[in-house]
C-alpha positions in Angstrom: 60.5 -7.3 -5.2 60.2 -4.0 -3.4 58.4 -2.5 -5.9 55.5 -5.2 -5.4 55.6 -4.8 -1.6 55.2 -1.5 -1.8 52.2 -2.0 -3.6 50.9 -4.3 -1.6 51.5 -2.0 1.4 49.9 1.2 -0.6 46.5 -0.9 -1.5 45.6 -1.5 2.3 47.1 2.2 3.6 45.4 3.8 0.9 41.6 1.7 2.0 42.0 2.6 5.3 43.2 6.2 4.9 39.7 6.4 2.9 37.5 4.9 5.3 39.1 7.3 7.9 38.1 10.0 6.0 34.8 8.7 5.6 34.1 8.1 8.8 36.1 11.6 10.1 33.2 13.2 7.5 30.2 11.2 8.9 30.8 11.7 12.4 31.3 15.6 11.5 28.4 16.1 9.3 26.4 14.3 11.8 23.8 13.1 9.5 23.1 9.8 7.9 24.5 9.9 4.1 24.7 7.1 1.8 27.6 4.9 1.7 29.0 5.4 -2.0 28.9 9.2 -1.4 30.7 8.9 2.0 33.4 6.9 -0.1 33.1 9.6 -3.3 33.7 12.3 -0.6 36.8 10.2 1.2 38.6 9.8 -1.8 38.2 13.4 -3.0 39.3 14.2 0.6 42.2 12.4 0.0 43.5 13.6 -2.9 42.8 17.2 -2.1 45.1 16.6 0.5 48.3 16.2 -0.8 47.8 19.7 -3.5 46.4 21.5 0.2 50.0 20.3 2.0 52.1 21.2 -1.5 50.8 24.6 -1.0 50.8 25.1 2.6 54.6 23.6 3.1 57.7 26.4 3.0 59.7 26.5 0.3 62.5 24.2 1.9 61.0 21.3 3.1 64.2 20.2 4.8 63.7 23.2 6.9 60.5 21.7 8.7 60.9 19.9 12.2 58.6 16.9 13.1 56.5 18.5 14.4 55.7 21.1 12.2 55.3 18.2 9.6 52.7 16.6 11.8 50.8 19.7 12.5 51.2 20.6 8.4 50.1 17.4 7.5 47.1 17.8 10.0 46.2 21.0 8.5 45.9 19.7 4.9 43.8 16.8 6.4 41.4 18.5 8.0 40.8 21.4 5.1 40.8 18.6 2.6 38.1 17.4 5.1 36.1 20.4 5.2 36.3 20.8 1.4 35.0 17.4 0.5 32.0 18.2 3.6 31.0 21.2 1.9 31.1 19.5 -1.4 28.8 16.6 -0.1 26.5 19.2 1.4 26.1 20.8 -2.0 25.7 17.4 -3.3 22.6 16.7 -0.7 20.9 19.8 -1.6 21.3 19.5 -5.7 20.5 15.6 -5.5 19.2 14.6 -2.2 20.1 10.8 -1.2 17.7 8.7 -2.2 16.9 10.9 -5.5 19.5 8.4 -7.6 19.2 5.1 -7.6 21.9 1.9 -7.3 23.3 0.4 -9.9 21.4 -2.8 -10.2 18.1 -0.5 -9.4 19.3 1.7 -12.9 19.2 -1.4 -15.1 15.9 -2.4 -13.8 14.8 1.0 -14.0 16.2 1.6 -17.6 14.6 -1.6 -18.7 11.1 -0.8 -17.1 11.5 2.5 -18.4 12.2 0.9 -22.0 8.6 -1.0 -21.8 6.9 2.0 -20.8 8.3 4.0 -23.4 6.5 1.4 -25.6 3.5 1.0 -23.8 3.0 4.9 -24.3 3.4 4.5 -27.7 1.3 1.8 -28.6 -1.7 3.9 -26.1 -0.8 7.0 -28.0 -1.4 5.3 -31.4 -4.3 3.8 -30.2 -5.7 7.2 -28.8 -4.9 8.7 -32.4 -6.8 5.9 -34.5 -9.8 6.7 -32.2 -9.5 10.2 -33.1 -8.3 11.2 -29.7 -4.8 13.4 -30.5 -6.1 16.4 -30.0 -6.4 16.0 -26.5 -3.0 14.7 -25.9 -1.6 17.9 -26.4 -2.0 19.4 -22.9 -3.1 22.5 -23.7 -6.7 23.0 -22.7 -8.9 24.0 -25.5 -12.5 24.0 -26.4 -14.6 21.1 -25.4 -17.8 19.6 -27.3 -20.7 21.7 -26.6 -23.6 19.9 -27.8 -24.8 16.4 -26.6 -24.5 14.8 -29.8 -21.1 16.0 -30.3 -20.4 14.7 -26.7 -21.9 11.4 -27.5 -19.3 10.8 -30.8 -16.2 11.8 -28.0 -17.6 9.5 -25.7 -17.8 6.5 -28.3 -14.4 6.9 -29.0 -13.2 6.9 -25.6 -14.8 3.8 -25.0 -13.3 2.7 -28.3 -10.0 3.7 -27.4 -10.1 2.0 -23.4 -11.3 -1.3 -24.6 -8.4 -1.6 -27.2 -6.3 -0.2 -24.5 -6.3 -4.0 -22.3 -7.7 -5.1 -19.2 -6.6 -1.6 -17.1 -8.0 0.7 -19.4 -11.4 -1.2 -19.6 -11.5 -0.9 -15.7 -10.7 2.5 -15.6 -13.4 3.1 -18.2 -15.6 1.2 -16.2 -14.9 3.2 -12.9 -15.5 6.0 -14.2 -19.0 4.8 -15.1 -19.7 4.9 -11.6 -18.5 9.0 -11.1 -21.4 10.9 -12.4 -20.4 13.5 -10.3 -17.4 13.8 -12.8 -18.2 13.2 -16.4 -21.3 14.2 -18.1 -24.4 12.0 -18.3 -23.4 11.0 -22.3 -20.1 9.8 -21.2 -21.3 7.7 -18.2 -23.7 5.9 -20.6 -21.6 5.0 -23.1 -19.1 4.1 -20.5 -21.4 1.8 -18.9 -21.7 -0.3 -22.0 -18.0 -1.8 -21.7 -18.1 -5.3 -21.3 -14.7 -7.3 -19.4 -14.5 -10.2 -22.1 -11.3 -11.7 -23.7 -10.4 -14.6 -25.3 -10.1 -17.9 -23.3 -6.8 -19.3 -22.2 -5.7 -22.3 -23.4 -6.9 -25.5 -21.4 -2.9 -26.2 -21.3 -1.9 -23.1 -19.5 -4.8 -23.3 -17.3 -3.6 -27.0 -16.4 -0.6 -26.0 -15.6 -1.5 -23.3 -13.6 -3.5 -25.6 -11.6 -1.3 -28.3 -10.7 1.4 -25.2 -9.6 -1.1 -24.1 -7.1 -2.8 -26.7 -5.6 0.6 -28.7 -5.8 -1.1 -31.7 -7.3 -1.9 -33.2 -10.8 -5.8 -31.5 -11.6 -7.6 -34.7 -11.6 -6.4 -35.7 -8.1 -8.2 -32.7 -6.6 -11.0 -33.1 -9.1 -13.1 -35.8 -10.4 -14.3 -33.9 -13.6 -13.3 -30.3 -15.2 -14.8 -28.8 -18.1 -11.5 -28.3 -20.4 -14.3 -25.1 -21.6 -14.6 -22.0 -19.8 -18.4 -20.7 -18.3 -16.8 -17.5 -18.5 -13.5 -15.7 -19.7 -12.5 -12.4 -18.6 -9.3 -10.5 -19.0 -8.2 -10.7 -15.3 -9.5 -14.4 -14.9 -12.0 -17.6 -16.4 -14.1 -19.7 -14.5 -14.5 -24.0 -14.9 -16.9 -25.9 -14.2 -15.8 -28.9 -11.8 -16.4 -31.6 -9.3 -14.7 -32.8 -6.3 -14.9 -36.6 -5.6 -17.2 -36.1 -3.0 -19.7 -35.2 -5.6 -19.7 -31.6 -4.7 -20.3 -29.4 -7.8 -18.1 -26.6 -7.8 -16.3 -24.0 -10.0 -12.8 -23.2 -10.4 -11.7 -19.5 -11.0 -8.2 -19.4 -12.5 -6.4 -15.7 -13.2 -4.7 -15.5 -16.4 -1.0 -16.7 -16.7 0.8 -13.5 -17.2 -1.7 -10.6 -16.8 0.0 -9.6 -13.4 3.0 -8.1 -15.1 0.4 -6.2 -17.8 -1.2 -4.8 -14.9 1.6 -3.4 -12.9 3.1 -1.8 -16.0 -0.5 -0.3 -16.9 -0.9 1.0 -13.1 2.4 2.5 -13.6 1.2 4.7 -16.6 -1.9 5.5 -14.8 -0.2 6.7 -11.5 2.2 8.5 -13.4 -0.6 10.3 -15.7 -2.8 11.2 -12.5 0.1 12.6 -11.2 0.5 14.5 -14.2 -2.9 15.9 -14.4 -3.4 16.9 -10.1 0.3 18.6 -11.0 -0.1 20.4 -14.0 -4.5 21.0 -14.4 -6.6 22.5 -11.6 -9.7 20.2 -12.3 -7.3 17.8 -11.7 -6.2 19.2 -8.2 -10.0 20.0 -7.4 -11.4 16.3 -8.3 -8.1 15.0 -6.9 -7.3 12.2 -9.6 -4.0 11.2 -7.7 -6.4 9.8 -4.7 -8.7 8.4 -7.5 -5.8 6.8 -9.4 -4.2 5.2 -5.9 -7.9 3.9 -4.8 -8.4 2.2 -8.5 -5.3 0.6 -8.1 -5.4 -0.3 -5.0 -9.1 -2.3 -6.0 -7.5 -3.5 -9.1 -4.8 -5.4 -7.3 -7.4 -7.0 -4.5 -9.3 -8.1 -7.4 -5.8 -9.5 -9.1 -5.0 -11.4 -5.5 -8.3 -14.1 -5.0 -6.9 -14.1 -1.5 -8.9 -10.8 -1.0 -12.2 -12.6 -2.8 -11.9 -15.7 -0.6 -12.1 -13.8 2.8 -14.5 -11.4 1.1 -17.0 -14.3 0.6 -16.4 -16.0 4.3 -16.9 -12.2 5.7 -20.3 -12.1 3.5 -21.3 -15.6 4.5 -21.0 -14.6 8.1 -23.0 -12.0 7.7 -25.9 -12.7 5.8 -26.0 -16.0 8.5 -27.2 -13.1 11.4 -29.4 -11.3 8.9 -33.5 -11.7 9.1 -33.4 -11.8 5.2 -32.3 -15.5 4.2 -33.3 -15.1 0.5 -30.2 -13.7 -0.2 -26.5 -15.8 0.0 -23.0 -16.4 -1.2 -21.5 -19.5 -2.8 -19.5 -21.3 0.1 -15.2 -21.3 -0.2 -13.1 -24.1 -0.5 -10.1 -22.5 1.6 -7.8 -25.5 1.3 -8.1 -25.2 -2.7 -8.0 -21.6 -2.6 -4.7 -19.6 -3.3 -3.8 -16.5 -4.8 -4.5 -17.6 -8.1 -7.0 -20.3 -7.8 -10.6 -19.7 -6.2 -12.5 -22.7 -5.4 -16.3 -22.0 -4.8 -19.5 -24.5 -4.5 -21.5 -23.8 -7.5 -25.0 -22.1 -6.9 -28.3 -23.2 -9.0 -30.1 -20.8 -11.1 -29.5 -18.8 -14.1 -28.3 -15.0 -14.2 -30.7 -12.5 -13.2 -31.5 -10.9 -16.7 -32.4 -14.5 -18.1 -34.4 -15.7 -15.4 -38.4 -16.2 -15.8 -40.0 -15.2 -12.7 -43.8 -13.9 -11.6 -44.5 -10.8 -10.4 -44.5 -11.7 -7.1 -41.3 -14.0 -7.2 -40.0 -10.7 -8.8 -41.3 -8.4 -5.9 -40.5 -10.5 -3.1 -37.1 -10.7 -4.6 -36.6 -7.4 -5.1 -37.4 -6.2 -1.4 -35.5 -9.0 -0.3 -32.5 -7.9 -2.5 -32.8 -4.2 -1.3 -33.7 -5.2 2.5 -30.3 -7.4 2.3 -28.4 -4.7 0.8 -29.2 -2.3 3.3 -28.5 -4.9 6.3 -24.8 -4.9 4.6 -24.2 -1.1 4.5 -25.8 0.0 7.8 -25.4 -3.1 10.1 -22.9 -5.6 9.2 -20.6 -2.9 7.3 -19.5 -5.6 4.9 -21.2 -4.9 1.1 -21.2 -6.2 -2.2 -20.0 -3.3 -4.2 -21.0 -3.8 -7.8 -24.6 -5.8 -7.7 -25.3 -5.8 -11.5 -27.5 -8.2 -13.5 -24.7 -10.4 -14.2 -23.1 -10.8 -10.8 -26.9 -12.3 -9.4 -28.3 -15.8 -9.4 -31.8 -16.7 -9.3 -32.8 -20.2 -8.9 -36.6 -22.1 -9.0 -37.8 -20.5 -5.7 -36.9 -16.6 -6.2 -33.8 -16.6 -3.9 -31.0 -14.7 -4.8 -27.2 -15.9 -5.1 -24.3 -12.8 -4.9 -21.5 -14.1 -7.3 -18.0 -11.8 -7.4 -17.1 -10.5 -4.5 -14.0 -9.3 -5.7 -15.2 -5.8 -4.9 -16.7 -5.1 -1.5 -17.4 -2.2 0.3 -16.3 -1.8 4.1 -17.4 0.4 6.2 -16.9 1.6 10.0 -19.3 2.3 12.9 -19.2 6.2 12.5 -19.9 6.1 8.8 -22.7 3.1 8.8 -24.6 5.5 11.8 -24.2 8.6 9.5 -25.5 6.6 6.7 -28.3 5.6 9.2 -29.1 9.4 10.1 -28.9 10.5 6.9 -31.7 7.9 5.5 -33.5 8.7 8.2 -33.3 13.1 7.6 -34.4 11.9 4.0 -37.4 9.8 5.1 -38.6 12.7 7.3 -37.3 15.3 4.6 -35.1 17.3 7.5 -32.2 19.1 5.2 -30.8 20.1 8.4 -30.5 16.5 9.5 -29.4 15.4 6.0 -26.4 18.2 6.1 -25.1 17.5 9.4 -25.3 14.1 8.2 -23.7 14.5 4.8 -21.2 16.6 6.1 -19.9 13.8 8.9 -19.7 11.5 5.5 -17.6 14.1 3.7 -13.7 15.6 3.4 -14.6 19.5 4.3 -12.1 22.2 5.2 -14.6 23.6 7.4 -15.0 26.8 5.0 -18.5 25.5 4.0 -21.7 27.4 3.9 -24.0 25.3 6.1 -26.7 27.0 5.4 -26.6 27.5 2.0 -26.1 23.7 1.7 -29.3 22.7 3.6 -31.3 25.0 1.4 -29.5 22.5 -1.6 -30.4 19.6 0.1 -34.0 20.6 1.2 -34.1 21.3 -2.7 -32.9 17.9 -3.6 -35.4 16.3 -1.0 -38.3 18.5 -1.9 -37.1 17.0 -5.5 -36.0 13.2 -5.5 -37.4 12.0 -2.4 -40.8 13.3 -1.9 -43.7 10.6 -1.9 -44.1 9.5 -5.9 -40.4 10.1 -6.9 -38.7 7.2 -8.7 -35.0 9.5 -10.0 -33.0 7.0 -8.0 -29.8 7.3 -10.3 -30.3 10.6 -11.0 -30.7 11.9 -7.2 -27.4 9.9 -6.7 -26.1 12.1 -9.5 -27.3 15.5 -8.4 -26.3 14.7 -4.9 -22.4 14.0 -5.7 -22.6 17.0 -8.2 -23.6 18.9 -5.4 -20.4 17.9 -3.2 -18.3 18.8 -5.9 -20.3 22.5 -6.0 -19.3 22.9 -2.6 -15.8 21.5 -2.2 -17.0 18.5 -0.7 -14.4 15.3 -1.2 -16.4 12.2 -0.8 -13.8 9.4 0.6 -13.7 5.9 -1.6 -15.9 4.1 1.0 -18.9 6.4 0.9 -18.2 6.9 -3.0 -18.4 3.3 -2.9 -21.9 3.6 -1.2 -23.4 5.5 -3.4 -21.8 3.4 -6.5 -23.7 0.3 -4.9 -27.0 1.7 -5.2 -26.4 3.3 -7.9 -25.9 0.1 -9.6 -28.4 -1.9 -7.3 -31.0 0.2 -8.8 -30.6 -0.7 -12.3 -31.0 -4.5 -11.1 -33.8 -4.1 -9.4 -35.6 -2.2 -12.2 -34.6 -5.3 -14.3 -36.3 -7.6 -11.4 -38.9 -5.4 -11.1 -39.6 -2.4 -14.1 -41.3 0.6 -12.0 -39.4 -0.4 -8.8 -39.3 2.7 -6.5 -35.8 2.6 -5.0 -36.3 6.1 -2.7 -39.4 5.0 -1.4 -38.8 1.1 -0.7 -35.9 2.7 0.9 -37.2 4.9 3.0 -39.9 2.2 3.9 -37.6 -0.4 5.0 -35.1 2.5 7.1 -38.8 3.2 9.1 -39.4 -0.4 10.2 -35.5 -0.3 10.9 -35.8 2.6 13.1 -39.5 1.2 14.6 -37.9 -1.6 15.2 -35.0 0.1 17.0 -37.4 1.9 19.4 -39.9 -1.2 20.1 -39.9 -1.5 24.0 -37.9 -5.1 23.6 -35.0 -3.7 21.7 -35.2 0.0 23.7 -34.5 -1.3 27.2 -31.5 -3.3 25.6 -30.4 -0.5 24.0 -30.4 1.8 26.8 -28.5 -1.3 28.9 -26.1 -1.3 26.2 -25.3 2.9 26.4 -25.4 2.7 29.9 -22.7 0.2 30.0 -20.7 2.3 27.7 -21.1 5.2 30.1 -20.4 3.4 33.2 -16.4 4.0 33.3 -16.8 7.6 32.6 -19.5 7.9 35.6 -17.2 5.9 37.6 -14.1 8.2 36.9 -16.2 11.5 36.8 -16.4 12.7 40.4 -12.7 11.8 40.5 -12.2 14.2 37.9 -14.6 17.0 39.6 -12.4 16.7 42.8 -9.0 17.4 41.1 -10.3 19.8 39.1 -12.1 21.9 42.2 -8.6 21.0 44.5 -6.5 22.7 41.3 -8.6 25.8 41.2 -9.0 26.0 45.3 -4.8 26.0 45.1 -4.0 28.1 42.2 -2.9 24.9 40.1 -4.8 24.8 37.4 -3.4 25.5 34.1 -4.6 24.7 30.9 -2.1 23.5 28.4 -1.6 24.8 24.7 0.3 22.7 21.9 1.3 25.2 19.5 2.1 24.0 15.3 0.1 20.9 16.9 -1.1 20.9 13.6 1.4 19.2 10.4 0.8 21.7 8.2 1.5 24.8 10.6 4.8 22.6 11.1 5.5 22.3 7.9 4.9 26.3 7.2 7.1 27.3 10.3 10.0 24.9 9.1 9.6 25.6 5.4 10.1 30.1 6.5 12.9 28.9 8.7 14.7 26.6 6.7 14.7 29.4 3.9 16.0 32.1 5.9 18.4 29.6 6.9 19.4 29.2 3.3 19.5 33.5 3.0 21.8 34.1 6.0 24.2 31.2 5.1 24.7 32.6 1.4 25.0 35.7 2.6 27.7 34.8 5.3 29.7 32.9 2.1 28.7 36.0 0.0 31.0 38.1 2.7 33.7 36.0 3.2 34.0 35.4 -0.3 34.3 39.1 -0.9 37.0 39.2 1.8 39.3 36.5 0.8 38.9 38.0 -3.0 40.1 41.3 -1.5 42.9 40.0 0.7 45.3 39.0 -2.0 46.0 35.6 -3.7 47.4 34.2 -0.6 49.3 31.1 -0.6 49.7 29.3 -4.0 48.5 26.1 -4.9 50.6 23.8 -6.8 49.2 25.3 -10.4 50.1 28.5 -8.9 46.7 29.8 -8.1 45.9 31.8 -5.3 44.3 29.3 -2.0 42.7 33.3 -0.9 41.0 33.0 -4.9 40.1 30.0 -5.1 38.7 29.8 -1.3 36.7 32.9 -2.5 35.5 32.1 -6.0 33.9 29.1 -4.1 32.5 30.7 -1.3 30.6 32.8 -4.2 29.1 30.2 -6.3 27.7 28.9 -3.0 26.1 32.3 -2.4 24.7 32.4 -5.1 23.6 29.5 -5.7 22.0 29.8 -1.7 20.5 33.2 -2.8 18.8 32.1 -6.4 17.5 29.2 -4.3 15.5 31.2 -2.1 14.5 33.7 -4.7 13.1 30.6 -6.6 10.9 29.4 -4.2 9.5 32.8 -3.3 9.2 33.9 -6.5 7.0 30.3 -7.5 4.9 30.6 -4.2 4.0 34.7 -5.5 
C-alpha cells in the first residue's frame, strides 16, 4: 500500500520538478526553443542533478545542517541547470530547431520520400533508354559540337520529357520559349511536343462532375457528349448544353493528376536547386527562379479558378478596346469550380484549318496583332501562349482566344517601358531602347551602358530597319544579349517576349509573309499619334496636372521649412547606415563569427585552467568535476574554433 502511494506521489513530483526545469531553462536562455527539447533538456537537468549533489555533499551527510542541505541542493540544481543550457545550446547550433521534423511529419516525410525515391528511378531509367546517362553523372564534360550531333541530343530529350508525364512535357515545352538558353536545334525540336493523353473514362468524369457541381450531370445539363473534343494530360473538354439551349463546353481536370504533379514539382525544385548550388550556368541563368516560376504557372493552370477569372479579366478588357474582332468565350461562374470550367462554346474551327481570303486573313491578322498589343501596353492583362491551336475563326474572319490558363500581367511601370521601348525601336534610338530595356531588366548596376546601346543600335540597324521580317529571331538575339551582359529578365517581361514570340508563328500561319517588326511599329505610331492628337493631349495634360496638384500644393510648405531650418542652424540630413539587407547580413555574419572565436577561445582558457587545477571534487564514478568541467569546455572550443575556420576557409 505504501509502496503504490509512493508511486503515485513520485509520477506527479517528478512532472512538475521537469516542467520547473524547463521553464527555469527557457526563461534563462531567453529564446524561444521547441517544446520536446525544452522537456529533453529538463529531464537531463534532472538527473544530472542528483550525481552533481553526490559529489558536491561531505563525506558525512549527517554532518550537514538544513540549511546547508538547502543551499547544496540549490547548487546541484542550478549547475545541472547550466549543464543541460549549454547542452541545448550545442544542440541549436549542430541542429537548429526547425531542422528535424515531428513525429507524424517523419512518417509523412519517410513515405513521400519512399515515392520519390521511385519516381527518380523510373526518370532515371527513362533518361538511360533515351540514351541520356551520360549526363546524369554531374561531372561536366564535352558537349555536341556540331548541329547535327545537337539535333540527335535534342530528339532524345524530347523523347525522354514526353515519356516522363504531364510535368516533364511542360517543362519541355517552357523551355521552347527560352531561346536565350538553349540552342536553336533544341528549341525546335522542343517545340514539337504535343500535351495529348488518353481520355478518361466517361465514369470518372461523371463522377467528378456530380462532386462538384453537387448535383446529378443531367440536372445541370440537358445533353453531354460521353466523348471528349479534346484530352490532355492536365484536363479534357465535353461538349454540352444547358436547358436554356445554351451550347457550352465542359472542362473537367483529370481525377488524380494533382498528386502526380506535386510529386513531379518536388523533383524539379529539388534538381534546380541542385544545379543553381552545385553548376555556375546554373547560378548565372538562375534555374531556382525558373523552376519556382514554372511551378508556380503549372499549379494556376492545375486550379480553373485562376482560368475563370482570367477569362472575366480578358472579357473586360477587350469590351474597352477599339478592336472588336477579337473575344473570349463567356464563364459560367455558378458551374465553375476548381475542377470544373464551364464556358459558352464559340463557332468556328481552329485557326490552322480555317479557309479564309486574303483579306479575311489580313484583316485578321492586324486585328489579332492590334488586340495583342492593346493587352500588353494598355489593359496589362495578355494571353500568354496565342498558338494556332488556342484561336477560333468563325464565317466572318473574327477571332475567338480559347485557354487562358496562361496570362500575362503586367504593371503601369513595365507596360510604359514596353511603350518607350517600341517607340526607341520605331525611331531606331538605341539610346532610347537601353534606358528602356534596362527599366525592363534585373541589373546590378555594373553594366556598360554604352557598350550596350552600341548592341542595341546593332540589333536595330539589323532586325528592325524598314524590310526586315527576323521576328523570332530578333526576339532571340535580344534575350541572348541580356544574358551577354548579366541582364536577368523577370517572368513577366520573359512572358512578353514569349507572347510574341509565339504570336508571330500564328500570324505567319494567317498570313505567310506577315511582317511582325513593321506592322508593329506601324500600329505603336498611330498609338502614339493618337496619344498626341489635340483631343487626347489636353486630356492628358488635365490628367498630369491633377497628379501634380498635391505636390504643388504641399511645395511652398516644404520651401519654408526647409529655408526656416537653414536660417536656424537646424537642418540636418539624415543617413541610415546597413539600410541595405545585404550590408546587414555582411556586418551580422563578421560579428556573429567573431562572436563564435572569442567564446571558444574563453572555454579554450578555462578549460586549460580547470585541467591544470587538479581533479577537484569527485563525481560519483570517481572522476574529477575540475576534468570533466575542462574536457568539456575543450570540445566546445574546439568545436567554436573549427567552426569559424570552416566558414573562412569556404568563403577564401
Amino acid at each position: 500500500m505504501e509502496n503504490a502511494i509512493g508511486a503515485t506521489l513520485f509520477i506527479p513530483t517528478l512532472a512538475v520538478t521537469v516542467l520547473l526545469f524547463a521553464a527555469v531553462i527557457r526563461r534563462l536562455l531567453g529564446v524561444r526553443v521547441g517544446p520536446i527539447r525544452t522537456l529533453a533538456a529538463a529531464l537531463l537537468a534532472l538527473f544530472m542533478a542528483t550525481p552533481i549533489l553526490a559529489a558536491l555533499a561531505p563525506p558525512d551527510p549527517d554532518a550537514v545542517s538544513g540549511g546547508q542541505a538547502f543551499l547544496l541542493f540549490l547548487t546541484s540544481a542550478t549547475v545541472a541547470a547550466l549543464l543541460a543550457m549549454a547542452v541545448l545550446v550545442v544542440l541549436e547550433v549542430l541542429l537548429p530547431t526547425g531542422s528535424l521534423p515531428g513525429p507524424v511529419e517523419m512518417w509523412r516525410s519517410a513515405r513521400r520520400r519512399v515515392a520519390r525515391t521511385r519516381r527518380y528511378w523510373s526518370i532515371m531509367r527513362i533518361a538511360l533508354r533515351h540514351g541520356l546517362g551520360r549526363f546524369l553523372r554531374g561531372r561536366p564534360g564535352p558537349g555536341p559540337d556540331s548541329a547535327a550531333s545537337r539535333r540527335r541530343l535534342a530528339r532524345s530529350l524530347r523523347a525522354a520529357l514526353d515519356e516522363g508525364g504531364v510535368t516533364f512535357v511542360k517543362v519541355g515545352q517552357l523551355l521552347s520559349t527560352r531561346r536565350d538558353l538553349l540552342p536553336a536545334e533544341f528549341v525546335d525540336e522542343l517545340t514539337a511536343l504535343q500535351d495529348k493523353a488518353a481520355p478518361v473514362p466517361w465514369e470518372q468524369v461523371s463522377a467528378a462532375l456530380t462532386a462538384e457541381l453537387d448535383a446529378p450531370v443531367e440536372d445541370v445539363f440537358a445533353t453531354i457528349d460521353t466523348e471528349p473534343l479534346a484530352a490532355a494530360s492536365v484536363a479534357q473538354v465535353h461538349a454540352a448544353r444547358l436547358h436554356d439551349g445554351t451550347d457550352v463546353v465542359v472542362k473537367v481536370r483529370r481525377p488524380g493528376i494533382a498528386t502526380v504533379v506535386e510529386r513531379d514539382l518536388d523533383i524539379v525544385s529539388r534538381l534546380a536547386d541542385t544545379l543553381e548550388t552545385r553548376t555556375s550556368w546554373g547560378r548565372s541563368f538562375g534555374v531556382r527562379n525558373l523552376a519556382l516560376g514554372f511551378a508556380e504557372a503549372l499549379r494556376e493552370e492545375l486550379d480553373f479558378t485562376v482560368e475563370r477569372d482570367n477569362l472575366q479579366t480578358m472579357a473586360a478588357a477587350l469590351a474597352t478596346s477599339p478592336h472588336r474582332g477579337v473575344r473570349v468565350p463567356r464563364v459560367h461562374s455558378s458551374l465553375s469550380s476548381e475542377r470544373v470550367l464551364v464556358m459558352d462554346r464559340l463557332p468556328g474551327t481552329t485557326l490552322g484549318t480555317a479557309t479564309l481570303d486574303d483579306a479575311q486573313r489580313e484583316t485578321a491578322a492586324a486585328g489579332l496583332l492590334d488586340s495583342m498589343l492593346d493587352q500588353v501596353l494598355i489593359h496589362g492583362v495578355f494571353h500568354a501562349d496565342l498558338h494556332p491551336g488556342n484561336l477560333l475563326v468563325d464565317d466572318d474572319g473574327n477571332l475567338g482566344m480559347l485557354d487562358l490558363g496562361s496570362v500575362g500581367r503586367l504593371d503601369a511601370v513595365t507596360r510604359t517601358a514596353i511603350g518607350r521601348l517600341l517607340e526607341a525601336v520605331g525611331r531606331g534610338d538605341s539610346v532610347a531602347a537601353s534606358d528602356a530595356l534596362l527599366q525592363l531588366v534585373d541589373h546590378s548596376g555594373e553594366v556598360d551602358e554604352r557598350q550596350l546601346q552600341r548592341t542595341i543600335g546593332t540589333l536595330l540597324v539589323r532586325y528592325a530597319a524598314p524590310g526586315a521580317t527576323a521576328g523570332v529571331t530578333a526576339v532571340t538575339a535580344l534575350l541572348r544579349t541580356f544574358t551577354a551582359y548579366g541582364l536577368g529578365v523577370p517572368a513577366p517581361v520573359a512572358a512578353v517576349f514569349r507572347a510574341f514570340a509565339t504570336l508571330e508563328g500564328t500570324l505567319t500561319l494567317l498570313r505567310p509573309g506577315f511582317d511582325l517588326i513593321g506592322q508593329a511599329r506601324a500600329s505603336g505610331g498611330r498609338r502614339i499619334a493618337e496619344a498626341i492628337a489635340p483631343h487626347r493631349l489636353r486630356g492628358t495634360l488635365e490628367e498630369e496636372l491633377l497628379a501634380l496638384l498635391p505636390l504643388l500644393r504641399g511645395l511652398p510648405r516644404r520651401l519654408d521649412r526647409i529655408g526656416d531650418a537653414v536660417e536656424n542652424g537646424r537642418l540636418r540630413l539624415n543617413v541610415r547606415l546597413f539600410s541595405d539587407d545585404q550590408d546587414r547580413r555582411l556586418l551580422t555574419g563578421l560579428f556573429h563569427q567573431a562572436l563564435l572565436a572569442v567564446i571558444g577561445a574563453s572555454a579554450g582558457v578555462m578549460a586549460t585552467l580547470l585541467l591544470g587545477s587538479g581533479d577537484g571534487p569527485r563525481t560519483g564514478t570517481g572522476i574529477g568535476l575540475f576534468s570533466l568541467l575542462g574536457y568539456g569546455l575543450l570540445i566546445v572550443s574546439v568545436v567554436l574554433i573549427l567552426r569559424v575556420l570552416a566558414v573562412i576557409f569556404r568563403r577564401e
